[in-house]
C-alpha positions in Angstrom: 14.4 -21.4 -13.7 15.3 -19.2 -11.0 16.1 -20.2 -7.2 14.7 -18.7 -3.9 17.8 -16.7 -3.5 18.0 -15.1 -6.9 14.7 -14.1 -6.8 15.1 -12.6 -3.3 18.4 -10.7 -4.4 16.5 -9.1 -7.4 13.7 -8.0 -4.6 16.1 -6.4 -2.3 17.4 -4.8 -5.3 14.0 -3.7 -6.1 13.0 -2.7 -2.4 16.5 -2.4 -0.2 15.9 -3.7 3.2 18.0 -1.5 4.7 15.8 1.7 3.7 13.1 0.0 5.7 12.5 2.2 9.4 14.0 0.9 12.0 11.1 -0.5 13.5 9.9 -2.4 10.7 9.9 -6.4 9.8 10.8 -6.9 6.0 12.4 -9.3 4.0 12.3 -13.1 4.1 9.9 -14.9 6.9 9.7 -18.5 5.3 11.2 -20.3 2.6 14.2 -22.7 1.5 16.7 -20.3 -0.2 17.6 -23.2 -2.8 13.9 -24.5 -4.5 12.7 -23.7 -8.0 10.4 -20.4 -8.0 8.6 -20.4 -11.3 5.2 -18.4 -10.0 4.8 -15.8 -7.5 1.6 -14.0 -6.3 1.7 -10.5 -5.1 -0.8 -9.4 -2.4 -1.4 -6.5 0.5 -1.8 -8.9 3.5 -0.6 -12.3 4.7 -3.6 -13.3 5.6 -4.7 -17.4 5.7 -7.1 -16.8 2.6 -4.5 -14.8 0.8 -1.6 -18.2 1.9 -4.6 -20.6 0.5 -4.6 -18.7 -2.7 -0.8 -18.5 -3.4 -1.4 -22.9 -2.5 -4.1 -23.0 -4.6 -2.5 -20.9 -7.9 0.7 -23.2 -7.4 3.0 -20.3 -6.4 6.3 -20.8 -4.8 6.6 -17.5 -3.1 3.8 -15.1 -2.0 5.7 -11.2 -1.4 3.2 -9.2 1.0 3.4 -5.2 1.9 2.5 -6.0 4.8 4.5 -8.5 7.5 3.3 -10.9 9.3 5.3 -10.5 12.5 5.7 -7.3 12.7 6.3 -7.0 16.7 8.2 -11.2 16.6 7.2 -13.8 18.1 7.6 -17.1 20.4 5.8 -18.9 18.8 4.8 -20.5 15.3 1.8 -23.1 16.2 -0.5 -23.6 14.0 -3.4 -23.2 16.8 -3.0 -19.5 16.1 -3.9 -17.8 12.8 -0.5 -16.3 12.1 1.1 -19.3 12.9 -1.4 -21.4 10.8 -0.5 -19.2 7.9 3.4 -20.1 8.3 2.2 -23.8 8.4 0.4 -23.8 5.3 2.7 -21.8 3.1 5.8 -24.3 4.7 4.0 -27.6 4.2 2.8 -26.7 0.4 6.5 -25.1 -0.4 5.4 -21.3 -0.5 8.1 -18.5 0.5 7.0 -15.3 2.0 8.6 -12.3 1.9 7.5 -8.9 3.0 8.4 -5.2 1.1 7.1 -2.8 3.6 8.2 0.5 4.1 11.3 0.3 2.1 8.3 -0.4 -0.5 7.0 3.1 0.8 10.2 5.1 0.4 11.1 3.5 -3.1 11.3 4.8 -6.5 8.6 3.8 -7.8 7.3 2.7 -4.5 3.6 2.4 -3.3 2.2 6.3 -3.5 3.3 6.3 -6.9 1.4 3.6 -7.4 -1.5 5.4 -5.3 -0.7 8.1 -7.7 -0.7 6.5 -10.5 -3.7 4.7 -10.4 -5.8 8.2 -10.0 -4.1 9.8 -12.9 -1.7 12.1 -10.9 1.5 13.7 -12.4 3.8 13.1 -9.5 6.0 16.1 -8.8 8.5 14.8 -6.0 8.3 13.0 -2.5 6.2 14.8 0.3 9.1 13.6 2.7 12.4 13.1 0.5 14.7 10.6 1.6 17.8 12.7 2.4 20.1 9.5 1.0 19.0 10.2 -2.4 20.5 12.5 -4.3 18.3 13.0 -7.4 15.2 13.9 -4.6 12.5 11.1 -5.9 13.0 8.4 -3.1 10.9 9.3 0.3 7.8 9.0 1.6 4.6 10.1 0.2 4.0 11.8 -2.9 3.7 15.7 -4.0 1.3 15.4 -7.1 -0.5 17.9 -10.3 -3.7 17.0 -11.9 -3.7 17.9 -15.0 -7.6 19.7 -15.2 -8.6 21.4 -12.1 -11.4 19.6 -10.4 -14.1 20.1 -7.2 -13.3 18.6 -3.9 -16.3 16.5 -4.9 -15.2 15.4 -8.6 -12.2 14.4 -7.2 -13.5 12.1 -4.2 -15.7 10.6 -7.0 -12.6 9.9 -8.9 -10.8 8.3 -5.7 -14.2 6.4 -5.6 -14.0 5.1 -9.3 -10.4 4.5 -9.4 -9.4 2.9 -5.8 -10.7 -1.0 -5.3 -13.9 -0.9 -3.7 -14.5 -1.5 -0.1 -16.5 -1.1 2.5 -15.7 2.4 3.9 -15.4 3.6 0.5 -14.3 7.1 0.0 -15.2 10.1 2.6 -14.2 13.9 2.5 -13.7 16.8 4.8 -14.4 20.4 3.0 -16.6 22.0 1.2 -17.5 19.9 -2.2 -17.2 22.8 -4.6 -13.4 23.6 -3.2 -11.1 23.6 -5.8 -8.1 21.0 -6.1 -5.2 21.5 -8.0 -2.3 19.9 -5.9 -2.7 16.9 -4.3 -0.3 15.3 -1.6 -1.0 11.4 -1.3 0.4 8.3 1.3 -0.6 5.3 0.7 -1.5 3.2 4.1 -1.7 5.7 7.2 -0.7 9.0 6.8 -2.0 11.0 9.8 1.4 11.3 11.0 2.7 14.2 8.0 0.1 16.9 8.4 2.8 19.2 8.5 4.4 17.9 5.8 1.1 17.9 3.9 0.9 22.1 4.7 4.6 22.7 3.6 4.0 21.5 0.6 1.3 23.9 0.1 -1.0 21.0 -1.1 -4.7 21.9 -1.8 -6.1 18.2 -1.0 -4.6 15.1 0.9 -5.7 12.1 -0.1 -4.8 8.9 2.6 -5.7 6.2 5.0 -6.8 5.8 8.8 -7.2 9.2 9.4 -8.4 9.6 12.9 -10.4 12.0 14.4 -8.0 14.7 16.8 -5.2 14.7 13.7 -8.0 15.4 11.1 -10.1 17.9 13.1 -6.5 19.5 14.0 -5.8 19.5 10.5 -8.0 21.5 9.2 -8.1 23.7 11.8 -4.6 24.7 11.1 -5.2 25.0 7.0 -7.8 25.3 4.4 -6.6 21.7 3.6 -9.5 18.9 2.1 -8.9 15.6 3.0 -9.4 12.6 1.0 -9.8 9.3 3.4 -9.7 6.2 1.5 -9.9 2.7 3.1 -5.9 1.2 4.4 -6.1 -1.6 1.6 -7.5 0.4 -1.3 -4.3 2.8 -1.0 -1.9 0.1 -0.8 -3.2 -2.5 -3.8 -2.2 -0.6 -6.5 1.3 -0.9 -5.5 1.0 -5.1 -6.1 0.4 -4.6 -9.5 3.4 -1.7 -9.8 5.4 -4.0 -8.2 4.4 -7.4 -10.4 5.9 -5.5 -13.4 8.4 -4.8 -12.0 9.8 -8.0 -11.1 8.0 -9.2 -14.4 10.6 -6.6 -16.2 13.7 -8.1 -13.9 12.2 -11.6 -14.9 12.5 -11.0 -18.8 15.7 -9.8 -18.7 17.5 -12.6 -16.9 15.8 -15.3 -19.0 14.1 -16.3 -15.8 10.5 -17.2 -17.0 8.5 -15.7 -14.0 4.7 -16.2 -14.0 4.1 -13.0 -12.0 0.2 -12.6 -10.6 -1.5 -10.1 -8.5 -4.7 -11.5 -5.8 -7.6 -9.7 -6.2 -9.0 -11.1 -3.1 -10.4 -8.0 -0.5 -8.3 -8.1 2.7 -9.8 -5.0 4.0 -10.9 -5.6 7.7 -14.4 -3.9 6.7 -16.8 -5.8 5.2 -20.0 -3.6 5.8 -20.9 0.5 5.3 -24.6 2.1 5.9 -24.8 5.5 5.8 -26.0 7.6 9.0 -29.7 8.5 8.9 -30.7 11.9 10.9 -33.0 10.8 13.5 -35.1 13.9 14.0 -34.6 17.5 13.2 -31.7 19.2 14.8 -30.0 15.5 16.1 -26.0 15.3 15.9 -26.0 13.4 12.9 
């Protein structure tokens, strides 16, 4: 059976911290580099129900996209809920550690998963990392589907194939528009518009878009966008990842129960539809 450490070397080998941006928080936050791990969940967000569940499943480290400090701290008391989630994984023995955007720029990282999990041929990164040589590291993902579809038919597919939340799936264009090429980023992606355009990409399909980057957007391009809830572009990469370290697992002898939570972290827990008021009412 595997210690801490090993397992934590075989995740840096997996996810390099050092590929992380600068102003990001990965890597260990809790955890005694020397105790058995024989079970490890996978999940988007520490969060206290996602801590209770690694407790509950028996897991001796939980590995989050997501960090838990991301800006530091002063403090760890339990009267706040981050640091209530550090007492509960410490006192039942669970390690945390976080893969974030060295997840992101990874090969396979999370918008392969993204990709993957919507049936899309990747084609490269939409922002390569200029420290890899064979051009598949970087951010984002240039992608082909196969069969031509509608603006429409393919939001229905992001629909059917993302977990379900809240927000769901929304689209800007016009349904019957048709989509060939399709850049994806999994998490917020407002920030590569012009990345997006370069790559000549008839759909991009993301997170968090906000209003002046999307409106300016398509202004600039006949570009549809595909907005999908944070979350539901990020899970798929927990189970990309669980096989991964399943596959490193196997090969060392090592034993690894691997598991993936299910559980919705998604902020939004409620969607209703707006309703026109009266004829000729902004909507």
């Amino acid at each position: 059976m595997p210690v801490l450490s090993d397992v934590i070397a075989a995740l840096d080998t997996l996810w390099p911290r050092e590929r992380a941006e600068a102003w990001d928080a990965v890597g260990p936050v809790c955890g005694d580099p020397g105790a058995e791990v024989s079970r490890v969940l996978f999940a988007v967000d520490p969060v206290q129900e996602v801590a209770e569940e690694a407790v509950a499943l028996g897991a001796e480290l939980l590995v989050t996209h997501h960090p838990l400090y991301l800006r530091g701290t002063t403090s760890v008391a339990a009267d706040t809920f981050k640091g209530r989630v550090v007492h509960t994984l410490i006192r039942n023995g669970v390690a945390l550690h976080v893969a974030h955007t060295n997840a992101d720029r990874a090969d396979p990282g999370v918008s392969d998963a993204l990709a993957a999990a919507l049936g899309l041929r990747v084609t490269g990164p939409l922002v390569p990392d200029p420290s890899d040589p064979a051009g598949r590291r970087g951010l984002g993902r240039i992608c082909e589907l196969d069969v031509p579809l509608t603006l429409a038919e393919f939001t229905e597919l992001a629909a059917a194939r993302l977990p379900a939340t809240a927000q769901g799936v929304r689209a800007s264009g016009a349904p019957d528009r048709p989509v060939r090429t399709v850049a994806v980023c999994g998490g917020a992606g407002d920030g590569l518009f012009a990345e997006v355009r370069a790559a000549g990409a008839d759909a991009y399909l993301t997170a968090d878009l906000r209003h002046h980057p999307a409106s300016e957007a398509t202004e600039h391009a006949p570009l549809a966008l595909v907005d999908a809830a944070h979350w539901a572009t990020e899970w798929p990469w927990c189970e990309q990842a669980a096989a991964q370290l399943d596959a490193v697992s196997e090969r060392n002898g090592w034993g690894l129960r691997v598991h993936v939570s299910h559980r919705v972290t998604d902020p939004w827990t409620a969607h209703r539809p707006s309703l026109r008021i009266r004829e000729g009412a902004p909507n």
